[in-house]
C-alpha positions as CSV (number, residue, x, y, z in Angstrom):
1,X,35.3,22.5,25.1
2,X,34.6,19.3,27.2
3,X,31.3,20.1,27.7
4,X,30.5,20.7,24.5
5,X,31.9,17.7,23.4
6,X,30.0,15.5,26.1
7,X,26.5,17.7,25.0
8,X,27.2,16.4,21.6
9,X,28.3,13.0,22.4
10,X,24.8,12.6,24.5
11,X,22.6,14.2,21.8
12,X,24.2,12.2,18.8
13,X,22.2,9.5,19.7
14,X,19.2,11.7,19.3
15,X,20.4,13.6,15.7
16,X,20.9,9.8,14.6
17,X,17.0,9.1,15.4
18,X,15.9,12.3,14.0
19,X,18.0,12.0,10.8
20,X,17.2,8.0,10.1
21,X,13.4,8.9,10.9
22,X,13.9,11.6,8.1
23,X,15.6,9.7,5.9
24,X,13.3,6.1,6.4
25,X,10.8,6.8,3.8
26,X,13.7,6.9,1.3
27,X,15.0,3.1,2.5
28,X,14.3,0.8,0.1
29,X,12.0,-2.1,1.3
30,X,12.5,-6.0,0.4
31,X,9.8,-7.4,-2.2
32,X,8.4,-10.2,0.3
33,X,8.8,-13.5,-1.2
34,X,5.8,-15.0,0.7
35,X,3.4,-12.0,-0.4
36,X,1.2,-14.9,-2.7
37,X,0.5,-16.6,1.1
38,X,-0.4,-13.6,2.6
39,X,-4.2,-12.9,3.2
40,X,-6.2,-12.3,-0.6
41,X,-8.4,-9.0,-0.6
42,X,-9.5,-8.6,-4.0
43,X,-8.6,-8.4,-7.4
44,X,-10.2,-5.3,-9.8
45,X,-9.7,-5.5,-13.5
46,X,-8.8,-2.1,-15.6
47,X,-8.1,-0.4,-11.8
48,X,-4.3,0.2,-12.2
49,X,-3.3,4.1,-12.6
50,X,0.5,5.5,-12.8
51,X,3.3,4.3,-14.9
52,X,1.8,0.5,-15.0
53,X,-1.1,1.6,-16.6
54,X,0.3,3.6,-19.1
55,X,2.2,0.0,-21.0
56,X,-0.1,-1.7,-23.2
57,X,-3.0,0.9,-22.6
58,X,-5.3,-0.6,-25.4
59,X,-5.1,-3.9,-22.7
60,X,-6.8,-3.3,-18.8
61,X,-4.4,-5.3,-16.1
62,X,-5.5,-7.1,-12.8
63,X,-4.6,-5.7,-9.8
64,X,-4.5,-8.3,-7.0
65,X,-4.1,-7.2,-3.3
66,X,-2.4,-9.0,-0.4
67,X,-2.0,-8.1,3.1
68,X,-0.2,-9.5,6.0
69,X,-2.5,-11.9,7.9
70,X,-1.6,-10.2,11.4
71,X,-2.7,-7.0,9.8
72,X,-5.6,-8.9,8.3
73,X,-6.8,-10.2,12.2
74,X,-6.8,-7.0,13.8
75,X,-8.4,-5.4,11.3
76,X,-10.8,-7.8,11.0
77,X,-11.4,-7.3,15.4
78,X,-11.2,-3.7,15.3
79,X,-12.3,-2.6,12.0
80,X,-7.9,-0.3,11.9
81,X,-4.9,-1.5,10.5
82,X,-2.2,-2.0,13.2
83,X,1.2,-0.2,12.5
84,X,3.5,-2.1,10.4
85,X,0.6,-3.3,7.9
86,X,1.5,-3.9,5.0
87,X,0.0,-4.4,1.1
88,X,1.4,-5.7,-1.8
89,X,-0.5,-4.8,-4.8
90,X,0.3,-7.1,-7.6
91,X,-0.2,-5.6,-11.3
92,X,-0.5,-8.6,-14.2
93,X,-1.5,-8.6,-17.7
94,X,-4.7,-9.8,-18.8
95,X,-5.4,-11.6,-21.9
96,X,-8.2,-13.3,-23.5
97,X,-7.0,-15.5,-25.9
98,X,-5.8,-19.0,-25.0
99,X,-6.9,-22.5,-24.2
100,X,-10.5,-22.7,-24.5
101,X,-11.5,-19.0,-23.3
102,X,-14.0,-17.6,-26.0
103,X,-14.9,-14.5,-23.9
104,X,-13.4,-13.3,-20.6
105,X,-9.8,-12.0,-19.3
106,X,-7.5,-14.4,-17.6
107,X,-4.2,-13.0,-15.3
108,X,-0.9,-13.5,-17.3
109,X,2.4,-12.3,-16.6
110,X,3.2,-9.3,-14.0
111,X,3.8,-6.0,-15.2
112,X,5.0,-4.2,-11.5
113,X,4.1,-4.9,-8.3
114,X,3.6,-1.7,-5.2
115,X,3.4,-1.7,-1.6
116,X,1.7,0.0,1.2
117,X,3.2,0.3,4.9
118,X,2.2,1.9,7.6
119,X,5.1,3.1,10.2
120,X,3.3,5.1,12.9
121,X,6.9,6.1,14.1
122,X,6.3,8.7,11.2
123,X,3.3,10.5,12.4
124,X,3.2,12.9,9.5
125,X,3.1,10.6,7.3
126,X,2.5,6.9,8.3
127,X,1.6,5.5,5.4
128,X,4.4,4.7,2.4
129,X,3.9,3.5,-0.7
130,X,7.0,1.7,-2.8
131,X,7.0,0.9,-6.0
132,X,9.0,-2.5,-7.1
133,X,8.2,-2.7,-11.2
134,X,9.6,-6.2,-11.4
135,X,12.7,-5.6,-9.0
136,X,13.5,-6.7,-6.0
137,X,13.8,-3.8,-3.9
138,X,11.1,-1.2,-3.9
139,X,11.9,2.7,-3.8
140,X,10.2,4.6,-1.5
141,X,7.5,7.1,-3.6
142,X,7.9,11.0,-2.1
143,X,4.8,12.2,0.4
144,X,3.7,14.2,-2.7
145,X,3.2,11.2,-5.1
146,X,-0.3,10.9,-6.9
147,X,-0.6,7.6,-4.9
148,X,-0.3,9.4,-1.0
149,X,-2.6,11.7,-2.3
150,X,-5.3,9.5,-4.3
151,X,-5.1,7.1,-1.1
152,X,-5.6,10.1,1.4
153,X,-8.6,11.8,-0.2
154,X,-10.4,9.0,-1.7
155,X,-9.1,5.8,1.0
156,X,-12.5,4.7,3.1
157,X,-10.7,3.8,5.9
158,X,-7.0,4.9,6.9
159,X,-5.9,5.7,4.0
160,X,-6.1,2.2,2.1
161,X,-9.3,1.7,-0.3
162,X,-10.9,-1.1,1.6
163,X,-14.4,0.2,0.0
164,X,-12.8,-2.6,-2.9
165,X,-12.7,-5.2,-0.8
166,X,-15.6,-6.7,-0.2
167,X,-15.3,-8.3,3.0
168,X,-13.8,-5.8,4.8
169,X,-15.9,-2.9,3.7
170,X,-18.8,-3.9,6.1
171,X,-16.6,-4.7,8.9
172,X,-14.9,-0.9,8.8
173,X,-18.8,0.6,8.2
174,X,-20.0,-1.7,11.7
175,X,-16.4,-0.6,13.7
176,X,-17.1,3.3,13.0
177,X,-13.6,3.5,10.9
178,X,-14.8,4.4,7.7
179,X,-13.9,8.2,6.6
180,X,-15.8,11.5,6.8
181,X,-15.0,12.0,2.9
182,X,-16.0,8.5,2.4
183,X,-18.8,8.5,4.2
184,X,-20.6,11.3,2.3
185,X,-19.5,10.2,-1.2
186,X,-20.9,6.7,-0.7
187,X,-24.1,8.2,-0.1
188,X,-24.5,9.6,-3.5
């Protein structure tokens, strides 16, 4: 009985790991209250899918993306996004009436705002995405959600859809990172 008490006592350590590795993609992450500082990708108008899109559908919203700046550097030098990158997509209304606008969209009030992180401690899956609506924790979305699997077929490099921002897409395409599936779509 001792023995099997000091062979669990030295694998609990291990079960713990195994079980909060399991369990990490369910944690729910902080909203970043510094996200507007982080580095400014690119904004796309009429580009938001899911539940965000489906309020006001008559109306297209602006999707504005942040990254990390860290995460911004080294993809910048290596053309990857290092572990623990992290986006924070930022979903707001657009209007076109007020002040003197007579024709365009401006960005009004937010409507949800997502995240991306990439954990490489979960090989299997090292990307995450969380969705926040307007709270301040955001719940991790399951490995089958339509946004893991959008972002994994159609992503140009590493699962994130730098072929929308502008600046990055020709540093990916000179570093070799872009994807195979990318790669022969773009050439359409």
């Amino acid at each position: 009985m001792r023995k099997i008490g000091k062979i669990l006592f030295l694998a609990f350590p291990g079960i713990l790991t195994l079980a909060a590795q399991s369990s990490h993609p369910q944690t729910p992450i902080p909203l970043p209250t510094d996200y507007r500082e982080w580095i400014f990708l690119s904004a796309g108008l009429g580009m938001t899918y899911g539940p965000a899109a489906s309020a006001d559908q008559g109306n297209p919203k602006f999707d504005n993306v942040f990254v990390k700046p860290a995460a911004y550097r080294e993809f910048i030098a290596t053309g990857k996004w290092p572990d623990k990158t992290m986006f924070i997509l930022e979903i707001r209304k657009a209007s076109e009436e007020g002040s003197i606008n007579n024709a365009g969209h401006f960005q009004t009030d937010i409507v949800a705002v997502e995240a991306e992180v990439k954990d490489e401690s979960r090989p299997a899956q090292p990307w995450t995405f969380y969705a926040f609506g307007t709270a301040a924790e955001g719940k991790a979305q399951p490995a089958s959600s339509t946004c893991n699997s959008c972002h994994s077929a159609n992503g140009a490099t590493d699962n994130t859809f730098v072929q929308f921002y502008p600046t990055l897409l020709p540093i990916a395409a000179k570093k070799g990172t872009l994807t195979p599936a990318y790669t022969k779509t773009s050439t359409r």
